[in-house]
ZASE-499170 format. One line per field, with one value per atom (N, C-alpha, C): residue number from 1; residue in one letter; atom name; x, y, z. Coordinates in Angstrom, 3 decimals, decimal comma. Layout:
pos <- c(NUM	...) .
code <- c(A	...) .
site <- c(CA	...) .
east <- c(X	...) .
north <- c(Y	...) .
up <- c(Z	...) .
***
This chain:
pos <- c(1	1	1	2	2	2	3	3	3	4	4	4	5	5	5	6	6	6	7	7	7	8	8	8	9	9	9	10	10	10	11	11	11	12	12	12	13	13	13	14	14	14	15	15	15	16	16	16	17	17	17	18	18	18	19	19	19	20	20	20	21	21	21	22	22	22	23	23	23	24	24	24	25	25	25	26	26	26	27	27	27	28	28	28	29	29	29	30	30	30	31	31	31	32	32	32	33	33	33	34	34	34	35	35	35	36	36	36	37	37	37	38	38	38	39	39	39	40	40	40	41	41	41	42	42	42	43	43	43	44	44	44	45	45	45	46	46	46	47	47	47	48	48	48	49	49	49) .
code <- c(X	X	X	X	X	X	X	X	X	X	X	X	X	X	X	X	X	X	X	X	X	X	X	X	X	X	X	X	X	X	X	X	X	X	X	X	X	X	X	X	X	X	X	X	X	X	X	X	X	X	X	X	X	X	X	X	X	X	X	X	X	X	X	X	X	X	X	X	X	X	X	X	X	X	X	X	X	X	X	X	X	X	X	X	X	X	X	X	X	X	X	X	X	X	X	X	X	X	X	X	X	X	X	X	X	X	X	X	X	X	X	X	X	X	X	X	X	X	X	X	X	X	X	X	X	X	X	X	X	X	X	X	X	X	X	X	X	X	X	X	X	X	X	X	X	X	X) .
site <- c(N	CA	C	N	CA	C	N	CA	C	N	CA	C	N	CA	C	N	CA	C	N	CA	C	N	CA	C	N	CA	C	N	CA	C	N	CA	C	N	CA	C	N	CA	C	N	CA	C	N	CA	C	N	CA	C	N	CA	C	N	CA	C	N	CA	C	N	CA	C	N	CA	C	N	CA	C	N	CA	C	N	CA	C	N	CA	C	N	CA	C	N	CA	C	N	CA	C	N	CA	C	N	CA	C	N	CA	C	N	CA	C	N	CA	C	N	CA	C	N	CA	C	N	CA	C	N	CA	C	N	CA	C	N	CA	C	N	CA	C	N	CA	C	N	CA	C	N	CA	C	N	CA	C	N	CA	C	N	CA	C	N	CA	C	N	CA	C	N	CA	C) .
east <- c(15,126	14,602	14,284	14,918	14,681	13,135	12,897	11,260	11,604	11,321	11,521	10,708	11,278	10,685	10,650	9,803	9,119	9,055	9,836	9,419	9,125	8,004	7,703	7,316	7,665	6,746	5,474	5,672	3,931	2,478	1,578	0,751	0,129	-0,436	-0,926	-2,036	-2,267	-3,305	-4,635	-5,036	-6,527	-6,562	-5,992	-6,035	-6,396	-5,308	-5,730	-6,951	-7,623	-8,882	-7,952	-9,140	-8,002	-9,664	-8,855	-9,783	-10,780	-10,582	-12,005	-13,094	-12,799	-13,683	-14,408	-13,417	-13,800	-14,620	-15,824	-17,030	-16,232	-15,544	-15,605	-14,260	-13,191	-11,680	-12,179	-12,768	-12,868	-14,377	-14,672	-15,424	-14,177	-13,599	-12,577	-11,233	-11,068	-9,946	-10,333	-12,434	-12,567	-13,704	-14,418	-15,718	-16,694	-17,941	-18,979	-18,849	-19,959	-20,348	-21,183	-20,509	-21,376	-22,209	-23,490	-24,276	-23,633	-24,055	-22,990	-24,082	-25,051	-25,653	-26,092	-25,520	-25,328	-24,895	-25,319	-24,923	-23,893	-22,577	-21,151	-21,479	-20,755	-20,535	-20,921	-20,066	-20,544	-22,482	-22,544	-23,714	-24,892	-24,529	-25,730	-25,279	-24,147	-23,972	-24,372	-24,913	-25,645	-26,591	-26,892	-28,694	-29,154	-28,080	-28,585	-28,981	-29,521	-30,620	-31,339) .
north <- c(29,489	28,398	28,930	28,115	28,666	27,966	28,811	28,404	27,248	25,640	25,034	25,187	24,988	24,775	24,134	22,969	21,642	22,430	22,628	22,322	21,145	20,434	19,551	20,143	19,362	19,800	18,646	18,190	17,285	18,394	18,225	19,360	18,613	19,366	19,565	17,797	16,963	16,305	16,441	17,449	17,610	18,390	18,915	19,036	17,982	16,629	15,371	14,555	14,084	13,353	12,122	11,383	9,677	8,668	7,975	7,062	6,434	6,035	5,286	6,355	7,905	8,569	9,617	9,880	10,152	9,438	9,510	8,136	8,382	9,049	9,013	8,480	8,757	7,822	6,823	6,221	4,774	4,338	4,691	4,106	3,899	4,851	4,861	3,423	3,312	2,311	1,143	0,776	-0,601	-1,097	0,339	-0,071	0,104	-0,270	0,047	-1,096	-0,314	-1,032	-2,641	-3,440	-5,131	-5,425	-5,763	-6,253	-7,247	-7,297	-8,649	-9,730	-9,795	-10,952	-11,399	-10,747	-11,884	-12,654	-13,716	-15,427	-15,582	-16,273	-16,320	-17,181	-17,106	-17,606	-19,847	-20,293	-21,366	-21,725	-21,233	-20,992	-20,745	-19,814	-19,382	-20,905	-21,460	-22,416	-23,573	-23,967	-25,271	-25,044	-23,764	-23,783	-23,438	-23,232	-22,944	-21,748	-21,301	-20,077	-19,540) .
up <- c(29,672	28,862	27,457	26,307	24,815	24,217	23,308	22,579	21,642	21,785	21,087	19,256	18,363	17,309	16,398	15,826	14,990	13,337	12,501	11,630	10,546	9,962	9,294	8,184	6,760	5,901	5,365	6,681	6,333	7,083	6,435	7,068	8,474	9,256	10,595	10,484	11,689	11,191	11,095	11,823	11,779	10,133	9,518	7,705	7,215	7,448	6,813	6,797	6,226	6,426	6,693	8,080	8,182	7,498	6,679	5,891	7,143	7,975	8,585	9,038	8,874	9,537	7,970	7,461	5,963	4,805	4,975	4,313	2,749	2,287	0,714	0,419	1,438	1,266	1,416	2,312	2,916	1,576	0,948	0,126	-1,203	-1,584	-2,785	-2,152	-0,980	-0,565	-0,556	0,170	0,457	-0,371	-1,621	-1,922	-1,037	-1,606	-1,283	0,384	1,157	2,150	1,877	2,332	2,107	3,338	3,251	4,753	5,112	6,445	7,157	7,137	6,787	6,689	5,357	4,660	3,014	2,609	2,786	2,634	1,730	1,637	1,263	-0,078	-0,152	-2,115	-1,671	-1,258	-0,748	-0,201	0,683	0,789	-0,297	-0,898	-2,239	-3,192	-3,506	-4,333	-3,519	-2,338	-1,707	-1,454	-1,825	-1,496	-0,363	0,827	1,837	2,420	2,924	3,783	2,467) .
***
């Protein structure tokens, strides 16, 4: 049996940061974090909560 061998020239993934686990990609891709209970643009314009 022969030694198979993979060369890629993309690097390894644990090198890569993946944006949902990396707080500073995923701030540069989606912005700042928004609370989920801040009343929607409609809402603030009827006055309600």
């Amino acid at each position: 049996m022969t030694a198979y061998r993979f060369r890629s020239s993309r690097p390894h993934e644990w090198i890569m940061p993946r944006p949902h686990v990396d707080a500073h990609q995923r701030f540069l891709t989606y912005g700042p974090v928004q609370p989920m209970d801040r009343p929607s643009f409609w809402d603030r314009l009827l006055g309600r909560r």
